[in-house]
Residue frames relative to the residue before (quaternion, step in Angstrom):
aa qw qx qy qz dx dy dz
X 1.0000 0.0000 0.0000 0.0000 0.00 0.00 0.00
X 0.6919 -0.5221 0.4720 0.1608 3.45 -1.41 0.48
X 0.2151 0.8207 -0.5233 0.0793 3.55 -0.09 0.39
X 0.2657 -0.8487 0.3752 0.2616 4.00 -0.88 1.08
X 0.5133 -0.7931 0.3275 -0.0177 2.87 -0.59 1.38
X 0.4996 -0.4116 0.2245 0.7284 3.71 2.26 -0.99
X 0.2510 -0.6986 0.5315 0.4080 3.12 -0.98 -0.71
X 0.3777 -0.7547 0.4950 0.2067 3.58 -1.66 0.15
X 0.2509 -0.6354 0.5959 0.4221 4.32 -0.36 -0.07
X 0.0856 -0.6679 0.7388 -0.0269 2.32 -2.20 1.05
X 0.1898 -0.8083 0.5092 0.2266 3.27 -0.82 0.60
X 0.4112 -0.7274 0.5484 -0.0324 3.33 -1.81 0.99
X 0.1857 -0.7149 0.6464 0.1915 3.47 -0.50 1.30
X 0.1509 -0.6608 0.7205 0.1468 3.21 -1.67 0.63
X 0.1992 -0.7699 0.5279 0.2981 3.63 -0.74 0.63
X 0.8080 -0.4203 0.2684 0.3137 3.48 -1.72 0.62
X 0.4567 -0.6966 0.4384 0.3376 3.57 -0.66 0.99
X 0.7742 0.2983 -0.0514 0.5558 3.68 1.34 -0.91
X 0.4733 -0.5718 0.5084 0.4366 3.64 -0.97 0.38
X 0.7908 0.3331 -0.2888 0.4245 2.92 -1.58 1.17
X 0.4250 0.7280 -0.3286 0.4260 3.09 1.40 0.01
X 0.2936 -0.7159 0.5435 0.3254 3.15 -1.48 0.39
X 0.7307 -0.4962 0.4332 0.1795 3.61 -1.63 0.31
X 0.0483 0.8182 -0.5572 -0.1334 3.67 -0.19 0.51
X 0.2718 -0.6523 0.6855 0.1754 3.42 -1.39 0.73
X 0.1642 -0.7367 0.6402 -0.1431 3.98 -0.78 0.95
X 0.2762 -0.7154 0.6395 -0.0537 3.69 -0.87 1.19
X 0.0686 -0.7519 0.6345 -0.1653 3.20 -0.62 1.68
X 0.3489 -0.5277 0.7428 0.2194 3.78 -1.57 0.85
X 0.2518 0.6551 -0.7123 0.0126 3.62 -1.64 0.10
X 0.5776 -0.6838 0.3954 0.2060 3.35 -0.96 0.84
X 0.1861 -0.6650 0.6960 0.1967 3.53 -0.60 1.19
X 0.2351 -0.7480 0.6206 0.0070 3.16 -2.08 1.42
X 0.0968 -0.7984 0.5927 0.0427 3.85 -0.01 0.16
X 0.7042 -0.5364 0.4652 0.0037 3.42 -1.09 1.78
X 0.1041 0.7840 -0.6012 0.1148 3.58 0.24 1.18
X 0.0436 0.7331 -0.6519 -0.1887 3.93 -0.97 0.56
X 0.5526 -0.6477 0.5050 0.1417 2.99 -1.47 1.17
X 0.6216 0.0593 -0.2634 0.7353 4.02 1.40 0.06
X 0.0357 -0.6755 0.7312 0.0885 3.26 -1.43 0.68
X 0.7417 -0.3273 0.3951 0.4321 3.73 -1.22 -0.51
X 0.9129 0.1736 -0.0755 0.3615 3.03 0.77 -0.73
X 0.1085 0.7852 -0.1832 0.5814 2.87 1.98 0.95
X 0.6184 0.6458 0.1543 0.4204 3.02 0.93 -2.25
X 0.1726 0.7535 -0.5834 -0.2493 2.91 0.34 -1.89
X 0.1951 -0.7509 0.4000 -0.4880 3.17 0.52 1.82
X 0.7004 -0.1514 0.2971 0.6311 3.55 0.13 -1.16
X 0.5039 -0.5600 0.5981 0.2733 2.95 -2.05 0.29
X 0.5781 -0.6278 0.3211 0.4106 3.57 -0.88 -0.57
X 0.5491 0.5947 -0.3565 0.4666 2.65 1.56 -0.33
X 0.6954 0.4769 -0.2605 0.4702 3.69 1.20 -0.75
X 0.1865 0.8646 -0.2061 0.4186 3.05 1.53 0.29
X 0.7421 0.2041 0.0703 0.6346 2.70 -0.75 -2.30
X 0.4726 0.7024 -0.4173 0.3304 4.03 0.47 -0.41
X 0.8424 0.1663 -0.0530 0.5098 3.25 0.38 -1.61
X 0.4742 0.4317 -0.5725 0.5109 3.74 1.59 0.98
X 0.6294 0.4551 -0.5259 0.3466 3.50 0.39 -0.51
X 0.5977 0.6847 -0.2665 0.3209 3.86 0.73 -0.78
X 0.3839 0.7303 -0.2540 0.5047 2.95 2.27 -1.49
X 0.7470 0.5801 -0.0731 0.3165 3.12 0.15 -2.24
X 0.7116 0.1791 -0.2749 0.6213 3.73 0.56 -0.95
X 0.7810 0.4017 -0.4450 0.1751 3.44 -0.02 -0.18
X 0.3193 0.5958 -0.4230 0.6034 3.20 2.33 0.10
X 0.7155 0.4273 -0.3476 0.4297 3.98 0.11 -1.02
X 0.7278 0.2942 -0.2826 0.5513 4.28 0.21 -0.86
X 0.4866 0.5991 -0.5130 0.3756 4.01 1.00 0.41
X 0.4420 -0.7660 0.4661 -0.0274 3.22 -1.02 0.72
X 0.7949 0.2702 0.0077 0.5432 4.07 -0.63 -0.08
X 0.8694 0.0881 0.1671 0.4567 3.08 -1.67 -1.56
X 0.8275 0.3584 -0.2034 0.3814 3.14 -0.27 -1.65
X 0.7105 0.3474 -0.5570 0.2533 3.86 0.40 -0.68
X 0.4490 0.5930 -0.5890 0.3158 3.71 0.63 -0.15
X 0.5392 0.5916 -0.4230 0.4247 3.67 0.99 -1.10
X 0.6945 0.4767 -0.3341 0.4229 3.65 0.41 -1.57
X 0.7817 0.4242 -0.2749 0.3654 3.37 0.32 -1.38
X 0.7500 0.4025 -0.3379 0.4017 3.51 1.18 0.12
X 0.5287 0.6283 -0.3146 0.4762 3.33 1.81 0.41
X 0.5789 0.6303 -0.3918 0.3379 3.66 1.18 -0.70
X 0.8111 0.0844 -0.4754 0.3302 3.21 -0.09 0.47
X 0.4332 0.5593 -0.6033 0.3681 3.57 0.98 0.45
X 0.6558 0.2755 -0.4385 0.5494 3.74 0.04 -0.51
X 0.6169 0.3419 -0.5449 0.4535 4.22 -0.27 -0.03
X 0.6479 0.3779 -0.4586 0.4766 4.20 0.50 -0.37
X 0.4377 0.6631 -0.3396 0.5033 3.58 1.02 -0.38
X 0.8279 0.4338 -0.0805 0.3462 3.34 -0.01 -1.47
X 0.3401 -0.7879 0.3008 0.4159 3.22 2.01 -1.10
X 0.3038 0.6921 -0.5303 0.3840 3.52 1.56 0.28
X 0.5470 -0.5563 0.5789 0.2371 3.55 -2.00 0.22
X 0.4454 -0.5554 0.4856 0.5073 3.39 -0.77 -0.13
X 0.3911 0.6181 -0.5038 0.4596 3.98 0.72 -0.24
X 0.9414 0.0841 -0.0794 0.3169 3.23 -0.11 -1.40
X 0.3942 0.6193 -0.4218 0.5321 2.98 1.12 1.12
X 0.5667 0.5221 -0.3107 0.5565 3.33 1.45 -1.02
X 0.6946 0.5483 -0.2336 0.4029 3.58 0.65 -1.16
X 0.7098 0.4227 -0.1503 0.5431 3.66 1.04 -0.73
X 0.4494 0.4080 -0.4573 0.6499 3.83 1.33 0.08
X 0.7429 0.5107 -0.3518 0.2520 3.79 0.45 -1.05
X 0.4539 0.5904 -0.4044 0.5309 3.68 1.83 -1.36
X 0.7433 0.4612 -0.3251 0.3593 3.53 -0.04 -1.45
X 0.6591 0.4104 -0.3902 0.4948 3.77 0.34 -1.06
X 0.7178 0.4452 -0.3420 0.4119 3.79 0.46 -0.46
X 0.7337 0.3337 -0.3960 0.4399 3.29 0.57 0.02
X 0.6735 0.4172 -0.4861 0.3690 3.60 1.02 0.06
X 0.5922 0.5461 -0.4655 0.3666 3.28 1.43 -0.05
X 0.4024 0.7086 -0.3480 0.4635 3.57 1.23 -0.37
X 0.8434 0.2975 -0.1982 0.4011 3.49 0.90 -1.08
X 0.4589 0.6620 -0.2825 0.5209 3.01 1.49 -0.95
X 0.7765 0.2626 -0.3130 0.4798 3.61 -0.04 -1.14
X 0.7150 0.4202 -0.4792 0.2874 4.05 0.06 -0.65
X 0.3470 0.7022 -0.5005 0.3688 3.50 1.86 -0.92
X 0.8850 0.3465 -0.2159 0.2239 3.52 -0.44 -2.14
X 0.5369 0.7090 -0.3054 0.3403 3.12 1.73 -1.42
X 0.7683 0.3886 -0.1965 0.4691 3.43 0.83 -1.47
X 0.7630 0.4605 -0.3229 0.3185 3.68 1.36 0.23
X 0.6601 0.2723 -0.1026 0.6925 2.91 1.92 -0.51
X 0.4669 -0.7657 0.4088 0.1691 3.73 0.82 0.07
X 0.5732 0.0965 -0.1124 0.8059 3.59 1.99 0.44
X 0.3617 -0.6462 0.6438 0.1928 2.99 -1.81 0.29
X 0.3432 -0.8342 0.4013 0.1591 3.69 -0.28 0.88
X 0.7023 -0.4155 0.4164 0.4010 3.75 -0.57 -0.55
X 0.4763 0.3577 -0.4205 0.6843 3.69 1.22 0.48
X 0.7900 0.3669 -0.3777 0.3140 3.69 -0.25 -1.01
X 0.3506 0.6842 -0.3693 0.5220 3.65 1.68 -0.46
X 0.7953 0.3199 -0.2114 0.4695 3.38 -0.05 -1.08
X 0.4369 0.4148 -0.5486 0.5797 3.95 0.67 -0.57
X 0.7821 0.3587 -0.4079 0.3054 3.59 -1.05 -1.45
X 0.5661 0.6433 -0.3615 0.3674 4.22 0.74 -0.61
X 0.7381 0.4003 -0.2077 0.5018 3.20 1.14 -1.45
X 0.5889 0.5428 -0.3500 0.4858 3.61 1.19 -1.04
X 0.6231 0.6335 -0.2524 0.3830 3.63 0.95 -0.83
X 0.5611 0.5140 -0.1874 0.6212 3.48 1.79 -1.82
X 0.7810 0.4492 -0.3731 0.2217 3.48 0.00 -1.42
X 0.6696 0.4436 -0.0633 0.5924 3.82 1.40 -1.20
X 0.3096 -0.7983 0.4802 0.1902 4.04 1.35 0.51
X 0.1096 0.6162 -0.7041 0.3356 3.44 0.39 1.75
X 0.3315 -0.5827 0.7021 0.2402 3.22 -1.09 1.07
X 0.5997 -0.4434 0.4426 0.4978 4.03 -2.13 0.18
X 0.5996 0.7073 -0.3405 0.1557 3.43 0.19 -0.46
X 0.3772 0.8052 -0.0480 0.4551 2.30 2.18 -1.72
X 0.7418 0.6060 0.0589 0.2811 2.56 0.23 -2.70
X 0.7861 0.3472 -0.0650 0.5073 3.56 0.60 -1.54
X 0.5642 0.6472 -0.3279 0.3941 3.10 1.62 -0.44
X 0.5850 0.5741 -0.1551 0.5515 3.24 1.37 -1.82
X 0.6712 0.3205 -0.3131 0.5906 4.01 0.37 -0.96
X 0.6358 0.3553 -0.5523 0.4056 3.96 -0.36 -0.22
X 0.7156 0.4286 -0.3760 0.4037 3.91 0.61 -1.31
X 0.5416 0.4142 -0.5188 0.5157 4.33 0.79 -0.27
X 0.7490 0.3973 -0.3949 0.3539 3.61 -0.24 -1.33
X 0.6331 0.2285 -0.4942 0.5502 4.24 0.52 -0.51
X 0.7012 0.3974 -0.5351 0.2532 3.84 -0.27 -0.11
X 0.4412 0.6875 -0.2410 0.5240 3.48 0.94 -0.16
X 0.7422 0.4087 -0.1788 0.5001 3.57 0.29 -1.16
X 0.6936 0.4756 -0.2233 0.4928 3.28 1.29 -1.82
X 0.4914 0.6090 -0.4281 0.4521 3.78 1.14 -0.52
X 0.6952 0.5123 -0.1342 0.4860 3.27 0.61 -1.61
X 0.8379 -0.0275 -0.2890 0.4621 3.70 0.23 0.26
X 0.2957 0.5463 -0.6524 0.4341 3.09 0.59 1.03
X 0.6844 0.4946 -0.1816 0.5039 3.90 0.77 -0.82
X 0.5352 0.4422 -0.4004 0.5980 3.69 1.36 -0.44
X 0.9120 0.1845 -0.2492 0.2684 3.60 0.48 -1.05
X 0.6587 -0.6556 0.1766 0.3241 2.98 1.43 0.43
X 0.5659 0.5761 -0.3529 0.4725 3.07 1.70 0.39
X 0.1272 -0.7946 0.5840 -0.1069 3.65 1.49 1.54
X 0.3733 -0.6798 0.5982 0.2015 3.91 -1.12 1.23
X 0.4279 -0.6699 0.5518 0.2524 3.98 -1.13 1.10
């Protein structure tokens, strides 16, 4: 079931009553709604939570290395199967985030330690990886500043020789 949740503005082109007209743009409220299930897995008792958040995070990479057709499918299924599962949108949000941080974690030391910057392709990987797992940029710039100073700090710890045991 549906349940309201607040609401958000949107804005609406209207097109000109007459040729030659101009366009209006118009700011509307409308109520954001969010997908409550009344049995879930864990609800049930079904699953634990921990097996849970498990088989969403799985959701997640296998929505994220999907391709084509289907990842639109994935990327429009994640939170039905997490309302399914019985997870919040919190911790769902939080588990797209663990994941997005660890591939950015890998992603960035991968390129750093091959190419010593990240160019204007690897930008665009991290955007989609960023889109695909709803990391706001903030998120985003947050995760790439903490790889690129761990990384660096890796790196001269190894220049000066003071390499952690």
């Amino acid at each position: 079931e549906k349940r309201e949740v607040g609401t958000k503005k949107i804005e609406k082109k209207i097109p000109a009553e007459e040729e030659g007209g101009e366009e209006q743009t118009i700011t509307e409220e409308v109520p954001v709604y969010e997908n409550t299930y009344p049995i879930t897995a864990l609800s049930s008792g079904a699953i634990t939570e921990q097996l849970a958040e498990l088989c969403y995070r799985q959701f997640l990479v296998s929505s994220f290395t999907e391709q084509g057709p289907n990842a639109a499918r994935y990327e429009a299924s994640k939170g039905t199967w997490g309302g399914i599962l019985g997870l919040s949108s919190a911790k769902m949000e939080e588990i797209g985030s663990n994941i997005g941080g660890m591939v950015y974690d890998n992603y960035i030391t991968q390129m750093m330690g091959s190419k010593g910057a990240l160019d204007q392709q690897d930008m665009m990987f991290l955007a989609n990886v960023q889109a695909k797992l709803g990391i706001t940029a903030e998120e985003g710039e947050d995760l790439m500043l903490k790889t690129q100073t761990k990384v660096l700090s890796e790196e001269a710890s190894v220049l000066f020789g003071s390499e952690k045991e």
